[in-house]
N, C-alpha and C positions, 0 to 999 in steps of 0.2 A: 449540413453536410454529413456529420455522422451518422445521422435519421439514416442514410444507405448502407450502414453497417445492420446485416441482421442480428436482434436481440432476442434472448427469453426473458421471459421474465422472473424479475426478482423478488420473492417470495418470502414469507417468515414462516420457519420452521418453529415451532415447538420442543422444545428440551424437555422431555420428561424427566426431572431429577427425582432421583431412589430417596426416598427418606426425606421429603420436602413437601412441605404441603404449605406454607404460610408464604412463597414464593410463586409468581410467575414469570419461566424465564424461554423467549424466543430469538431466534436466529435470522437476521435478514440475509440469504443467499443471496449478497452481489455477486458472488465468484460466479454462480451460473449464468447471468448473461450475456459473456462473450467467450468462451475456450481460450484465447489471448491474449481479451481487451478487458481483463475482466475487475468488477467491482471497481475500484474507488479508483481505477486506470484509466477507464472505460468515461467516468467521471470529470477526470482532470484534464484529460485532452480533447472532448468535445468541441468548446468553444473555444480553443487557442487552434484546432486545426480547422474551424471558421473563420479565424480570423487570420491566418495564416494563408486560407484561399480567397480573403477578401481582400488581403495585401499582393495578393498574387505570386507568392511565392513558389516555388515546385520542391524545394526541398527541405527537409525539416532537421536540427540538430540540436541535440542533446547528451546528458550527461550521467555516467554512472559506474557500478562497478562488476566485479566478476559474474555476479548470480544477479544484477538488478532487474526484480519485472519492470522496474520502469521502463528499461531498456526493451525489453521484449515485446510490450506493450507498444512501443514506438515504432520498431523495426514492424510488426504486425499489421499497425491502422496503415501504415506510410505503404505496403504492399497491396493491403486493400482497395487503398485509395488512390493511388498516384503519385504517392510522392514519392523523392528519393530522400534516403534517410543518413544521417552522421551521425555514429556513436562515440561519443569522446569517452573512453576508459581510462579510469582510473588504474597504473600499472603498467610500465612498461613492460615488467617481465612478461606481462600474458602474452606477449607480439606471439610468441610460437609455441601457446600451451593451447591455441580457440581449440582447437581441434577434442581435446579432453576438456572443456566447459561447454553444457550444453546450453546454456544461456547464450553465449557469443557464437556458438554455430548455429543457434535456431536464428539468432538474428544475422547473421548475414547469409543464411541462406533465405531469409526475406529480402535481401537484398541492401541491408545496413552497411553502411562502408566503416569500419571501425579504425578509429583514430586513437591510438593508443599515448597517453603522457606518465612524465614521472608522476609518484605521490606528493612530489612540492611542489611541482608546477598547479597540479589538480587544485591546488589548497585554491589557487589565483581564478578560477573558472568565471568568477561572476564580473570580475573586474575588466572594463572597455580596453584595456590596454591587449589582454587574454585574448577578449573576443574579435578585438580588431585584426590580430594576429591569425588567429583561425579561419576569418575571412581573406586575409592574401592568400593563404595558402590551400584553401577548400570552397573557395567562390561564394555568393551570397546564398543566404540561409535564414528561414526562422527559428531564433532559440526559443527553446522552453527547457525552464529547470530543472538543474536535479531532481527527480523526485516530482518534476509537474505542478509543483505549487507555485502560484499568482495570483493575481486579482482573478482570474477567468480561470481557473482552474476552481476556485471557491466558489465562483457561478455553479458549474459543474458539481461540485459535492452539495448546495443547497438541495437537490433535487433528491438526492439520496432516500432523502424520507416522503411520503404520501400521508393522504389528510387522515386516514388510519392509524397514523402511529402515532396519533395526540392521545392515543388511548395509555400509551407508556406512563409510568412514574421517571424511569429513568432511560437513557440511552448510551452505553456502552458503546467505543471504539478506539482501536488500536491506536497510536501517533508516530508516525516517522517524522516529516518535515513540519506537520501541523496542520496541511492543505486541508484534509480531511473532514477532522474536527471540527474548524473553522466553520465550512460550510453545514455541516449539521447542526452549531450552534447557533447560526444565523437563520437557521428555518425550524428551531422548535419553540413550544410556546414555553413562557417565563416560567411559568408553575413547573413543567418537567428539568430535570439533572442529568447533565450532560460528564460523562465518565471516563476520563482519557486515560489509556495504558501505554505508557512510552515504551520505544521499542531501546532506546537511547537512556543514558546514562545524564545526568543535569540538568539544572535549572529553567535552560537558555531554549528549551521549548515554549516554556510561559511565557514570554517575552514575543517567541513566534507569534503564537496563538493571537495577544491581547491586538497585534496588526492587521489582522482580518477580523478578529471576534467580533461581533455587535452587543452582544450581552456577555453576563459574568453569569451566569447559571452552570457553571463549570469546575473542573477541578481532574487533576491530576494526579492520578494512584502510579506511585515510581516504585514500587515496591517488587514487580512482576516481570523486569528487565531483564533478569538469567546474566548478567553482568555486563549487557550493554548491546547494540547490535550487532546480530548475528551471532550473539554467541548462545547458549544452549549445554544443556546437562542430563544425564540419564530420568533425574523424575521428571521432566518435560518430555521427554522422548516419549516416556511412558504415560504421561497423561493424554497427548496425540494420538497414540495408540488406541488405548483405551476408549477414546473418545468414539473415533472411526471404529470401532467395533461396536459400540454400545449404538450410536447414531446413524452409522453413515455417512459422517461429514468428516471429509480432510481436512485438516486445518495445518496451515503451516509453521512452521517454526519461528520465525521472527516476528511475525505480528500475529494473527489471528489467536494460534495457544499459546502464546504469553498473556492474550486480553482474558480467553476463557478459562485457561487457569486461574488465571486476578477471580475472574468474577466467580468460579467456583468455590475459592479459599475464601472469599467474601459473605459467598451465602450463607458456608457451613463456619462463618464466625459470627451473625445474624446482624451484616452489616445493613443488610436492607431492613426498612419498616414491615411488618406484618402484613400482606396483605399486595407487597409490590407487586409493580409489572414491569421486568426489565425487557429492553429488546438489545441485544448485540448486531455488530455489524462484521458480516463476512467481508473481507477486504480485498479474499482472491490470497495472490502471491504461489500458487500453488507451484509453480514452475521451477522455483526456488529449491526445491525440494530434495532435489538430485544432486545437486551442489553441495548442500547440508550434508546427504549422508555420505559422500564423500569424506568429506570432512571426520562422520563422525566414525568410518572406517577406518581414519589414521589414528583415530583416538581410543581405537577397540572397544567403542560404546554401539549400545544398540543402533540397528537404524531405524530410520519413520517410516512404516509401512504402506 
């Protein structure tokens, strides 16, 4: 069903790094295949919204927060495609701020119906009692998670990679829920190392991960968080910056330059062997962006260009 979403294709960019010569280090552009379904989004929902039109459902609902691309990603395929969409939000207070989040007005002006709850309620989202409640009061619906990660959502990230990038040593990519990794881990070969930059603060990602993993060729760099999600600091501002100027590539603030800052401070500490061939994974999130510098307006810190 998604195959009727038009795609470009996803490509790996070359980093030319200044002053590097014992490294080889490329970019796989997920974010360019869809303007709003993009990268490991585009990913996760393919086969839950086959399976969702194999149950024959019409409307699809999900869960998230102020700036979630999950959310925009959902509100997007579901306008594309036919469905009607439910955004469960995190925060009651947003009931009468959508209008100044561009996130929540991109998605209900695709047509999301946004279902706004407390922060304690939210805690309860996964639990039958929650969902049961949701349905008397918003009619039937297919859920899909926070964040889009499942069994079928892990389908969807196995593919991420092509029989080309067994050429890697390593493979590099950000972690929010785990869904991502997951599927990367489970479609590369034993011999390459698989590089997770959490976007989150503790342990309790590993634990995620080892539920879908099939192999242990992995490992988790927490070093590169900026103090947890969503939060961010002027030399991250400015390594983004920087980067889109030197490259071309926007990378966003919560995942993507937090992973390539990791792997930049990595290179120039000579964490890779002589000779590596990393490839990183664009994850998208771009949408996100506007949100951020909001944010980093109140904080009189630069914005992301």
């Amino acid at each position: 069903m998604m195959e009727f979403i038009q795609l470009d294709k996803s490509i790996n960019q070359k980093i030319v790094l200044d002053d590097v010569v014992n490294v080889e280090l490329y970019l796989k552009r997920e974010d360019k295949i869809h303007p709003h379904i993009s990268g490991n989004k585009y990913r996760k929902l393919k086969y839950n919204l086959n399976q969702a039109k194999k149950e024959n459902f019409k409307t699809l609902l999900t869960f998230g927060g102020a700036f979630s691309n999950h959310i925009t990603a959902v509100a997007s395929v579901g306008n594309e495609l036919g469905f009607s969409t439910i955004g469960v939000i995190r925060g009651e207070e947003l009931i009468n701020k959508v209008h100044k989040n561009s996130t929540l007005t991109f998605a209900k002006n695709c047509g999301m119906k946004l279902h706004f709850v407390s922060r304690q309620a939210y805690q309860d989202k996964a639990s039958v009692a929650f969902i049961e409640n949701l349905k008397h009061h918003l009619g039937e619906f297919y859920v899909i998670p926070e964040g889009g990660t499942n069994d079928l959502a892990i389908m969807g990230c196995e593919e991420i990679l092509n029989e080309d990038d067994q050429k890697f040593d390593y493979v590099c990519c950000a972690v929010g829920t785990g869904g991502t990794i997951s599927g990367i881990i489970n479609s590369v070969n034993s011999n390459q190392k698989i590089l997770g930059f959490p976007a989150l603060k503790g342990d309790f990602l590993k634990e995620d991960i080892r539920k879908f993993a099939k192999q242990t060729n992995w490992e988790l760099l927490s070093d590169y968080h900026f103090g947890g999600y969503a939060k961010i600091n002027e030399e991250l501002v400015t390594f983004i910056n920087q980067f889109k100027e030197r490259y071309r590539i926007q990378l966003d603030p919560v995942y993507t330059g937090k992973m390539m800052f990791g792997i930049s401070d990595l290179i120039n500490k000579d964490y890779f062997p002589k000779g590596s061939k990393i490839l990183a994974i664009h994850t998208g999130g771009l949408q996100g962006i506007s949100g951020m510098n909001e944010l980093l307006k109140k904080k009189r810190l630069p914005l992301i260009k």
